[in-house]
C-alpha positions as CSV (number, residue, x, y, z in Angstrom):
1,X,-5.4,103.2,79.4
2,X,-8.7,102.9,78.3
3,X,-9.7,103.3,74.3
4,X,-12.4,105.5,74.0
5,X,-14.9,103.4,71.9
6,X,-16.8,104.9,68.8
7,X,-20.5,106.7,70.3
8,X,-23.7,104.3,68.9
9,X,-24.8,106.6,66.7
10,X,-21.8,106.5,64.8
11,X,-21.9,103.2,64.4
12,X,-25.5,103.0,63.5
13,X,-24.9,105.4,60.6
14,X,-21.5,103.2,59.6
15,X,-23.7,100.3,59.8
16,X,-26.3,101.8,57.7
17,X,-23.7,103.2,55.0
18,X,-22.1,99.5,54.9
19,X,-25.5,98.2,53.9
20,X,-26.6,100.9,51.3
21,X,-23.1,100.9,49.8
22,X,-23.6,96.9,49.6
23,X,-27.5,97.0,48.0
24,X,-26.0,99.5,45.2
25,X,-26.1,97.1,41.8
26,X,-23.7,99.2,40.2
27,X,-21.1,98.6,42.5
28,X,-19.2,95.6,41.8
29,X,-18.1,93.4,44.6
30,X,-17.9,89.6,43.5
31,X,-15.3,89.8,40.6
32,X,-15.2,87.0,38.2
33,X,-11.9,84.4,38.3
34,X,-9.4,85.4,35.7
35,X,-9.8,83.0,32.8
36,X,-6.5,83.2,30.6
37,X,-7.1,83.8,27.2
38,X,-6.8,80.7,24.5
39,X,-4.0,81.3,22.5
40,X,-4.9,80.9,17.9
41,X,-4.5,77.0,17.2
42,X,-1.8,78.4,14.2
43,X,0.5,79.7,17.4
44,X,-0.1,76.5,19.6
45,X,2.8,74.1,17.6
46,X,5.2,77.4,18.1
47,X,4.6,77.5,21.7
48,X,4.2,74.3,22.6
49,X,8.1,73.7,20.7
50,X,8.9,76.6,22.4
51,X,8.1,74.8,25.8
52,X,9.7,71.8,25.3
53,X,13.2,73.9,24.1
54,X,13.1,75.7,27.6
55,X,15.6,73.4,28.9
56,X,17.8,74.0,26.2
57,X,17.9,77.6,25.3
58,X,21.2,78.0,27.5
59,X,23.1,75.2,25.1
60,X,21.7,77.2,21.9
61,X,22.2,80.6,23.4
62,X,26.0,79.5,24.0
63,X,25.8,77.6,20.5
64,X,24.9,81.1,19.5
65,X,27.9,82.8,20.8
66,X,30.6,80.5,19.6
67,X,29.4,79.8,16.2
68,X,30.1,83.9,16.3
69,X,33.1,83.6,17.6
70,X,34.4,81.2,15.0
71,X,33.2,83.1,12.1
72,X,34.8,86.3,13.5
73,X,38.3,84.3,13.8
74,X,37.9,83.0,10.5
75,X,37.4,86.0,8.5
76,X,40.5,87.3,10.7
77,X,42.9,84.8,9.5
78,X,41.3,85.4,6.0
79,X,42.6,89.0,7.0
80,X,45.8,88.2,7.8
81,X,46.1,86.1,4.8
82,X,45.8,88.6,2.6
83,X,42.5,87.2,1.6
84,X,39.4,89.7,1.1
85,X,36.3,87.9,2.0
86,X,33.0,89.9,0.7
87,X,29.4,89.8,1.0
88,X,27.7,88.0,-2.2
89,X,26.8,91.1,-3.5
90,X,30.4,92.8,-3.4
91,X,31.7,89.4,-4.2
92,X,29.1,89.9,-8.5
93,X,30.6,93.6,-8.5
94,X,33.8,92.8,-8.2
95,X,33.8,90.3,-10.6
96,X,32.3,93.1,-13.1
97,X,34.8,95.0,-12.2
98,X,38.1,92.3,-13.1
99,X,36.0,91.5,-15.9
100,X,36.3,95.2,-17.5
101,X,40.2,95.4,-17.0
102,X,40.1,91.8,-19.0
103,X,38.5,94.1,-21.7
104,X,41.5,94.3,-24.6
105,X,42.2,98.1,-25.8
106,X,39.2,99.2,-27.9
107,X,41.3,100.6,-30.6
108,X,43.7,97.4,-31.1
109,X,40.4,95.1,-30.8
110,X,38.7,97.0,-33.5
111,X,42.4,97.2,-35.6
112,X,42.3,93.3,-35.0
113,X,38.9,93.1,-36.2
114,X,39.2,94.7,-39.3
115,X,42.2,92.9,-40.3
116,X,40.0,89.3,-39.9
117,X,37.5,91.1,-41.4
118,X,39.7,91.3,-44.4
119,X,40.6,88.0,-44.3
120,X,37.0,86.9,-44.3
121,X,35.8,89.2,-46.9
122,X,38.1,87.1,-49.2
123,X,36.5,83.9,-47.9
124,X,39.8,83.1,-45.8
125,X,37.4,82.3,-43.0
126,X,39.5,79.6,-41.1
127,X,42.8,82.4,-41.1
128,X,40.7,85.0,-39.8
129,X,39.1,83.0,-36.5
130,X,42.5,81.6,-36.8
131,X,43.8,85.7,-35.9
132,X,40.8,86.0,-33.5
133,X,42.2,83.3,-32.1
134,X,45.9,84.0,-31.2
135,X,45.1,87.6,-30.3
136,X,42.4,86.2,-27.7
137,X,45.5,83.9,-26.3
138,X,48.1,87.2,-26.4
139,X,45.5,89.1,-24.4
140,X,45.2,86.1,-22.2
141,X,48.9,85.8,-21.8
142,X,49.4,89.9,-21.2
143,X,46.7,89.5,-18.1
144,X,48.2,85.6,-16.9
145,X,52.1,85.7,-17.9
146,X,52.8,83.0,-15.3
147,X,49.6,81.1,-16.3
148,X,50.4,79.9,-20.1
149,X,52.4,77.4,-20.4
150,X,53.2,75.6,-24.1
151,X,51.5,72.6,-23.3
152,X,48.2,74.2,-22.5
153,X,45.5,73.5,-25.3
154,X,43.5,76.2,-26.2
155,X,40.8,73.8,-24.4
156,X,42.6,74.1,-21.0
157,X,43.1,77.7,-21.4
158,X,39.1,77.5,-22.3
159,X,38.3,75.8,-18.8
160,X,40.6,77.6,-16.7
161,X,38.9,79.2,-13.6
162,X,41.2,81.9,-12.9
163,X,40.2,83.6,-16.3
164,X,37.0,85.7,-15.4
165,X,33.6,84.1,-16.6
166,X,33.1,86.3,-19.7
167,X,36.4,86.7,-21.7
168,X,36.7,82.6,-20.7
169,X,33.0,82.1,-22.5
170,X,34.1,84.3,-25.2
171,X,37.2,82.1,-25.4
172,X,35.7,79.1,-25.5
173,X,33.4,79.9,-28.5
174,X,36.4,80.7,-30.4
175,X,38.4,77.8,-29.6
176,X,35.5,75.5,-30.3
177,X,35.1,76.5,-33.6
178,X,38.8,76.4,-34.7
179,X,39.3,72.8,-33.0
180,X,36.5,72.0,-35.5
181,X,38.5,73.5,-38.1
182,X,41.4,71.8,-37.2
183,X,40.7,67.9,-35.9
184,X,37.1,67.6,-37.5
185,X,38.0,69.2,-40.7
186,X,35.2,71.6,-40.7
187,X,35.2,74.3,-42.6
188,X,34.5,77.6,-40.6
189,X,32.4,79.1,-43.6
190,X,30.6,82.3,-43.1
191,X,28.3,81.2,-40.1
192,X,31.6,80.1,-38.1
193,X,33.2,83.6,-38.9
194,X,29.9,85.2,-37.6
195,X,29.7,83.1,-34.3
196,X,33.5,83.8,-33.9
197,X,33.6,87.4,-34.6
198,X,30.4,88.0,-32.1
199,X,32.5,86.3,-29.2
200,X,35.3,88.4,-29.7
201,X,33.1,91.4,-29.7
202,X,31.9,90.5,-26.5
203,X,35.0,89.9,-25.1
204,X,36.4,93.0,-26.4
205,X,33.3,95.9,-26.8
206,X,32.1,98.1,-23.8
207,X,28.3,98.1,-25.5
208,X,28.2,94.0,-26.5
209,X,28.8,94.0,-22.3
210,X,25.8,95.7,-21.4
């Protein structure tokens, strides 16, 4: 079977086309080679470290996952422990929060108060810290019955972690100045009262917690 061939006309005119499509400048036939672009000289150190990890992105990927797995186990034995694991944030709230049931009743603290005030007001400054003082270890032993012992010092009480940061500050101050009173036979005077007093009115007053 013979193809029938294209007439010469036709491919005069094709011919002719061809050429007048190839002498039109704003036709582009000879494209430029692709030149890839130079990446900023600040991202060069992160790529280039990023090259040379390649290898090893499998090991950290895998890393990755087990390190996960661990710390999901781990907060699920803390569950089963009965131990309540929270996020920093939780972790400062709810120490607010044990802090304020540490707060004595307002009404006995203020009772309390004006009875060393009393005291003081007479100049019996070393009984009324004195009062300060026991009241701050009843409240203490109310919150911790199985924590004071008789041979605990006011000191140990003073650095025991299980009493919440501010009663234990408050605590402290009070105890410091009646060990003065007691083994450097120091006078409490007016100033010690003051000092005294304002710890207990921390420990005890919603407003000195602000």
């Amino acid at each position: 079977m013979t193809v029938a061939q294209p007439g010469t006309a036709d491919a005069e005119w094709l011919a002719r086309m061809h050429k007048q499509l190839l002498a039109d400048d704003s036709i582009q036939f000879d494209l430029p080679a692709l030149v890839q672009p130079e990446p900023p000289a600040w991202l060069k150190p992160l790529l280039e470290a990023l090259a040379k990890l390649g290898p090893y992105m499998i090991y950290l990927f895998w890393g990755a996952v087990i390190i996960g797995v661990a710390i999901i186990a781990f907060l699920l034995v803390l569950e089963a422990k009965g131990v309540a694991w929270r996020l920093p944030w939780r972790r400062a709230r709810k120490e607010a929060e044990t802090q304020e049931e540490w707060r004595p009743d307002a009404g006995a603290a203020q009772i309390l108060l004006s009875e060393a005030d009393a005291l003081a007001a007479r100049g019996e400054y070393d009984e009324a810290v004195h009062l300060l003082l026991r009241r701050s270890v009843a409240d203490i032993a109310t919150r911790l019955p199985d924590f004071l012992r008789p041979s605990l010092t006011a000191r140990d009480i003073a650095a025991a972690s299980s009493i919440p940061t501010r009663p234990r500050t408050a605590f402290s101050e009070i105890a410091r100045i009646v060990e003065a009173a007691l083994f450097a036979r120091r006078p409490v005077g007016a100033e010690g009262w003051q000092q005294a007093r304002g710890a207990y009115e921390r420990f005890a007053f919603r407003d000195a917690w602000a």
